[in-house]
Every structure is written in C-alpha cells, then in structure tokens.
N, C-alpha and C positions, 0 to 999 in steps of 0.2 A: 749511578747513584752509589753512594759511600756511607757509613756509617764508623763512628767510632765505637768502641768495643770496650768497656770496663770490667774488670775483674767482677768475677759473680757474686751475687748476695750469698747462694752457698758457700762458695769458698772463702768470702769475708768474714760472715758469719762464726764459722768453723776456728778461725782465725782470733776473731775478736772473742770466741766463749773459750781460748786457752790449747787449739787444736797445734799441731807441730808445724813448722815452716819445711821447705824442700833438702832441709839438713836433716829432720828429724829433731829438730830441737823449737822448745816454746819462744813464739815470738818476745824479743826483748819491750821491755815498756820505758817510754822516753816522753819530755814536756816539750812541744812545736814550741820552737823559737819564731817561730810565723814567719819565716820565709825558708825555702828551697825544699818543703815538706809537702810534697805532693800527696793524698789520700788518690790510692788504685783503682777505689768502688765509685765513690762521689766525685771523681775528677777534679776534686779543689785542693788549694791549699790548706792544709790544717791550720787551724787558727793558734796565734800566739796563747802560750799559756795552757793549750789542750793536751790532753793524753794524747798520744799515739804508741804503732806499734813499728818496729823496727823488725822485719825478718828476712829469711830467703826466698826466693820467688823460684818457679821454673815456668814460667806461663807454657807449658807442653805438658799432653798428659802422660810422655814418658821419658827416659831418660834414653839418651842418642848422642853421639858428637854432636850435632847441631843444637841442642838443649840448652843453650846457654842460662846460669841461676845467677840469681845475683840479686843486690837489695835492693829492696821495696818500702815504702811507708802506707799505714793505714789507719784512719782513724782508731782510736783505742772505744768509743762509743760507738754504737750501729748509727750509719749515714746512709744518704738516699743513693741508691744505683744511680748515676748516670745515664738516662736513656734520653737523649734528644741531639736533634739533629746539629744542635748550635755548640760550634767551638768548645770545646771545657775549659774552664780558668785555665788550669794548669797549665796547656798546651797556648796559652797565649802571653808569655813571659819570656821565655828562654831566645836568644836571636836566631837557632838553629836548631834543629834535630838531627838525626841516623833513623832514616826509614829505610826498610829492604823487606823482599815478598819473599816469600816461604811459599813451597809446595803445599798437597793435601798431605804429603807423608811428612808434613812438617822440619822439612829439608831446605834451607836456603837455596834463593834461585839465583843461582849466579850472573851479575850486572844487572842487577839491580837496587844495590844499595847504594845511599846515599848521602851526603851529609847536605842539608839543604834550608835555604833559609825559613823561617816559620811562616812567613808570609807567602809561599808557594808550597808549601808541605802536601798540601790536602789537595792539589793539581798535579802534583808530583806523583801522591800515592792513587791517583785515580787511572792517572798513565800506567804505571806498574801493574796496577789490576786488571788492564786491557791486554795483558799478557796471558793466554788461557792455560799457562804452567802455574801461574798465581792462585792459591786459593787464598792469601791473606797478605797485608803489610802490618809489620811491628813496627812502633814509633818508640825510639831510644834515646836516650841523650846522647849527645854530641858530645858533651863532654865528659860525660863516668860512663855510657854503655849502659846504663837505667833502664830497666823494661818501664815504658811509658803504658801501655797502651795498642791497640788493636785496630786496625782499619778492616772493615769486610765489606762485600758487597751488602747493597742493603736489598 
C-alpha cells in the first residue's frame, strides 16, 4: 500500500506567515493564472486570480549532492493538507511524470528513475518500493524537474 506525501502544514505554514525558502530568501508573491500552478500542501491547482507563493524547495532535511532545490508553488492563503488516499488534482493533468526512490540517507537509488506515463505512475512507484533499498519515491515533472510530491509506504 502506497500513500502520497504533501508538504507539511508546518513547513507551509512557516512559508505562508513570511518564513525563508531553501535560498534563504522570502517566498516571492504571484496571482495563479489557473493553470500549471500546483499548491505542495493541498495538492491542487491554485485557482485563477488567487495569491500564491513562488519559492525554493529542498524537500530533504539537509543539503548533500543528491539534494536537489528548485521551484515550488503554494497557496499564498492557509489550504487543507492533502491527506487521502485518492489521486490529487495536480497529479492527474500532466501525460507524464519523473519518479525515482531515494535511500533512507536520502540518496538516489540507482535504476530506478523513471519518466513514466501518469496513468501507470502509482504502479510504477509501488514496484520501486518493493525494492528494500527504497525508503521513498519523489514524483517530478517530466518536464522542468518540479518537486511534485512524495510516495511512501503507507
């Protein structure tokens, strides 16, 4: 069994009351054109016309070569966590992803990444986790390298 994994209400939180992004620098603030504007916390797209925040992400709690930062969007208003079992808007849009498993030392596991289509993603990332060098899949865009998102055992 599999769950998806959104960025925390702490760390959104933190985020959304003016706290720094992975640069050290205050999240930018931008109005959602309603489309390609994913929110990290609530898994949806931000709606046209909304605040949002534009920043840098390191979804790892340290910095390493594998650490990869890079941008994120998130609601500019506190939104609901993400916690269920079904699909999230966001991840059901795109024709493809970049998923690959990460050790527990948050180390990519090698031959496991993947560029794969959306409608197999979450079969894809269930095989990767049968892997017992896996302790997680990141789900990325295909096409900017976007930290999407988290796969863990549930």
């Amino acid at each position: 069994m599999t769950k998806i994994t959104a960025l925390s209400t702490e760390i959104t939180r933190r985020l959304q009351n003016g706290g720094l992004d992975a640069h050290g620098q205050p999240p930018e603030r931008a109005v959602s054109d309603g489309g390609g504007n994913p929110c990290r916390h609530c898994l949806r797209h931000i709606p046209k016309g909304a605040e949002m925040l534009i920043l840098a992400h390191r979804p790892f709690d340290t910095a390493q070569p594998y650490a990869e930062t890079g941008p994120i969007f998130l609601c500019a208003d506190p939104c609901t966590l993400h916690d269920s079992a079904a699909l999230p808007e966001m991840l059901t849009n795109a024709p493809d992803y970049l998923i690959k498993g990460y050790n527990g030392e948050d180390r990519i596991v090698y031959g496991t990444g993947i560029v794969i289509p959306q409608a197999q993603m979450m079969q894809q990332a269930k095989a990767i986790l049968t892997d017992k060098r896996v302790a997680y899949v990141h789900i990325r865009s295909a096409r900017n390298n976007c930290y999407q998102a988290r796969i863990d055992r549930d």
